[in-house]
N, C-alpha and C positions, 0 to 999 in steps of 0.2 A: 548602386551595388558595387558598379568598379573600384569605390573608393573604400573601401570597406573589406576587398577582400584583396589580400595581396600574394604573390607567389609562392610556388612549393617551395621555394628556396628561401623566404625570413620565417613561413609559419607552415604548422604541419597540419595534415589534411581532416581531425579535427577541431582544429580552430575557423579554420578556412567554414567547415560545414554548418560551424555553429553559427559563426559572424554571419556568413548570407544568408541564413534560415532568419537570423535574430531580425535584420537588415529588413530584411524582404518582408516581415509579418509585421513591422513598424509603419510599411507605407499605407497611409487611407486606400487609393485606389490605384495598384500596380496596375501595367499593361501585361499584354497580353504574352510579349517577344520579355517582360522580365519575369514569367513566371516559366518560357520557356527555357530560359538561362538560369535558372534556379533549379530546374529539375534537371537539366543536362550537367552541370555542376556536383549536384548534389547525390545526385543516384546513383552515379558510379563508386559514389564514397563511400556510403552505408555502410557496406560490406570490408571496409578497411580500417573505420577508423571505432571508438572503443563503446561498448556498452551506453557508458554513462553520458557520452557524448547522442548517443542515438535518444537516450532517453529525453534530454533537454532537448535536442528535436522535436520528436513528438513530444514536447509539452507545451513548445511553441506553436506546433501548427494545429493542435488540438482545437486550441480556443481562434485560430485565425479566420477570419471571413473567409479572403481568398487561398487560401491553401491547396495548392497543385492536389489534386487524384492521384496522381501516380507516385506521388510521392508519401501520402496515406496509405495507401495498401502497401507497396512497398514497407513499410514499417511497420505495417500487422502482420508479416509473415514470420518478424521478428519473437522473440519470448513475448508474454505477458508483461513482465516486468519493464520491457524495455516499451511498448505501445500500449500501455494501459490507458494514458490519457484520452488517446484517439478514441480509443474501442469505446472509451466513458462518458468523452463529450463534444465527438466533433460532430456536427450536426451534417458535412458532406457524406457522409456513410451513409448509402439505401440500404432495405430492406433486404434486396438483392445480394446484395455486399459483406450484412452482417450472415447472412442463410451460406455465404461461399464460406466466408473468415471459420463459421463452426465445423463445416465438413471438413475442412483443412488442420485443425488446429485442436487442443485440447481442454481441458477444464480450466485455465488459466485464461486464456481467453474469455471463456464461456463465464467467468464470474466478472470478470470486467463489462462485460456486453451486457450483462445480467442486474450491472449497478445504472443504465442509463432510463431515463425517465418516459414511459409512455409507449413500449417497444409494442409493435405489431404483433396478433397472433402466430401469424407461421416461425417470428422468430421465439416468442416465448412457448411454442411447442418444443421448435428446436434446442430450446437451453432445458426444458422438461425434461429432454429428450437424455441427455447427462445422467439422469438419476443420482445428482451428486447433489451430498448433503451440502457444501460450499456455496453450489449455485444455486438451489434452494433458498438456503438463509440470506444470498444477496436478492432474489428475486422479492424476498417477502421484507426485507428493508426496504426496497425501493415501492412495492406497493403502499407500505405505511406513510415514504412520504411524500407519496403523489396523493393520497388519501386526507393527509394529515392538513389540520388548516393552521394559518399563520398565525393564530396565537400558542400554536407549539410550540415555536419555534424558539420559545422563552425560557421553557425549562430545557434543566440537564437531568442531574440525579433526583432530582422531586420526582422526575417522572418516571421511576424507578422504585422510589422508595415504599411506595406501596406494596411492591413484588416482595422485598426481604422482608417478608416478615416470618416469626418461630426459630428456628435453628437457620442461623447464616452457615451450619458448614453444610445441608442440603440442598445449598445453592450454587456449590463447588462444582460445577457437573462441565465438561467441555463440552463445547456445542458438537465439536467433529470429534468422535472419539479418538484418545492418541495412544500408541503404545510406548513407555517411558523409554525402554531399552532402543525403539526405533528414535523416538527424541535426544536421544544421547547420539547416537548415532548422526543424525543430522547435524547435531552441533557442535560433530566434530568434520562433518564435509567441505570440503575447501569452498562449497558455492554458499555463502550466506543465504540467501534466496531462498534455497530449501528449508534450513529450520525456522527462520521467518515467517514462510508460507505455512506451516504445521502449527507453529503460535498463533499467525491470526485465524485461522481454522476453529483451534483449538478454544481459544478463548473468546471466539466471537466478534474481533474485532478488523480492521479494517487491515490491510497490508500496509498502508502507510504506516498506520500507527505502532505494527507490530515492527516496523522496523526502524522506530523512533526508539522503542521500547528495549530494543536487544544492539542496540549502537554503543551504547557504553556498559560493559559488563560488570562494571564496580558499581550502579547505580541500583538499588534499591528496589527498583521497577521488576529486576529480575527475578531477586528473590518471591515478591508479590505474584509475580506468575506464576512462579515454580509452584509455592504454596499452594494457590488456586487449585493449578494439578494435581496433589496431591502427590509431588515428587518426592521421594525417600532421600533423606539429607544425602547418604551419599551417591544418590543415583544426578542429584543438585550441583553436589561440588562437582562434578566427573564435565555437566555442560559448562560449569563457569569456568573448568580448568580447560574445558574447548574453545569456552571462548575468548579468554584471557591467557593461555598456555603461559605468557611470561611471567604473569603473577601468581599464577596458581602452587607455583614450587618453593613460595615462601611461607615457610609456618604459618607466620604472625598473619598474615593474609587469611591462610587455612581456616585461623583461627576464630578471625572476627567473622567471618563468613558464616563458618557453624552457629557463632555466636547469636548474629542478627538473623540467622534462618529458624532457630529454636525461640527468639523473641519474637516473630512474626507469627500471629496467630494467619490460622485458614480465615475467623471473621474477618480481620484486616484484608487479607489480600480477596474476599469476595468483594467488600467493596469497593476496592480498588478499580478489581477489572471491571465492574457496572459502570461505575465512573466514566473508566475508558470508552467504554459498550456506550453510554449514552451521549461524552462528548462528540466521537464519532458521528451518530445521529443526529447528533446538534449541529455540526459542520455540514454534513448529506444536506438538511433541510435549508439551513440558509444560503447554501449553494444553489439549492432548488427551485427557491421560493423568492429569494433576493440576489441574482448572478451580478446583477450590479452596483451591487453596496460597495463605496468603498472601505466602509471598514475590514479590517482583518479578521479570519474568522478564528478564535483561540480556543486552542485543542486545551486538552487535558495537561494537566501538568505531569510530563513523561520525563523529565530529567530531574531525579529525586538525590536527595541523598545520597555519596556513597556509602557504604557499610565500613568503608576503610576509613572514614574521618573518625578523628579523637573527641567526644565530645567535650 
């Protein structure tokens, strides 16, 4: 690990936390005094160095065999977004553990906890215990696919296609209701995170994906949303001028915007977001079902078009 992590004076205390978390989850079988130098290291840092740095942490020690305790919980006291991985799939977290993490902590949490496979009674009383439609609808995906058998695991949208049938725009419906005015509103709050988390609410899909989805604002995928919602054009342009402010103040921008938002019918963007709805579930199960394939597991195609190219 000493070779690996070098002083506060070439590298800063991000790099430092990343390198010996990376370092340390690469050994087969650390001792016991480098798990103790790992965490006297590392814990003090948490709290200094930046979000995204934390997050790569927990995503590392998520899946690690030996991964220090203290250093697990410590990073569940963090946001959701930042220890989601742990809450999702570190298998060192008791029962015990997840029953403290809910009393502590709030619906973010609780839908993270809520995505892992096979959870004990007292803690799915405890995420019951929410009344949130969020943790609801992740509790009853993860029943579907501890439920489901491995020749599901095949389809995407067939498995879907069934459901649209008659009028696709009665299928426009959010899963968590949203109010548009409160949606413009978020997508114009300096923390991305929030109107992220109100999209995948909204349209039912995963927080990864909903932030795959609103990463590039000139991408197509937005409109598709919007539409789903049944956004009013200009309540549409008001979040892409949030979230693009640099380009929103060009006409010609304004223009093709309006343009591709009036050619997007609601049927197109229904099936869109099912798409998304189902490749999500295709990724949950062969996570599930096959943790050690090594193939990759291919999402939806979330980086579309922009609306600003010239055909």
């Amino acid at each position: 690990m000493s070779a690996a992590i070098e002083t506060a004076n070439s590298i800063d205390g991000d790099e430092i936390a990343v390198a010996a978390v990376r370092d340390f989850c690469r050994r087969q079988r650390p001792m016991r005094e480098d798990m103790v130098r790992l965490v006297d290291l590392v814990l003090p840092l948490l709290n200094q160095i930046r979000d995204e740095s934390r997050r790569r942490i927990a995503a590392s020690l998520a899946t690690c065999d030996h991964a220090p305790k203290a250093l697990l919980l410590a990073l569940c006291d963090f946001p959701a977004t930042v220890c989601s991985p742990i809450l999702t799939r570190s298998r060192h977290l008791t029962d015990a553990e997840m029953l403290a993490i809910l009393s502590q902590h709030g619906e973010g949490h609780a839908r993270a906890i809520a995505r892992r496979p096979k959870l004990a009674d007292p803690v799915l009383n405890a995420l019951r215990s929410f009344e949130s439609e969020a943790v609801d609808r992740a509790l009853k995906l993860r029943r579907r696919l501890d439920e489901a058998l491995p020749p599901e695991r095949q389809h995407s949208f067939d498995m879907f296609a069934a459901t649209l049938h008659g009028d696709l725009v009665d299928h426009a419906n959010p899963v968590v209701a949203v109010d548009i005015d409160k949606l413009v509103s978020l997508a114009q709050d300096p923390n991305p995170v929030l109107f992220r988390t109100a999209i995948a609410d909204a349209l039912g899909v995963t927080l990864t994906s909903a932030t795959e989805l609103c990463a590039n604002p000139t991408s197509r995928n937005i409109i598709y949303m919007l539409r789903f919602l049944k956004v009013p054009l200009e309540k549409a342009f008001a979040i892409f001028s949030a979230l693009a402010p640099e380009l929103s103040g060009d006409p010609d921008v304004a223009t093709r915007f309006g343009e591709a938002f009036r050619e997007t019918t609601v049927e197109t963007a229904v099936r869109k977001v099912w798409s998304w709805r189902s490749d999500d579930l295709l990724a949950l199960a062969r996570e599930a079902f096959a943790a050690n394939e090594s193939d990759a597991v291919t999402r939806a195609e979330k980086v579309d078009d922009s609306f600003l190219k010239v055909a």
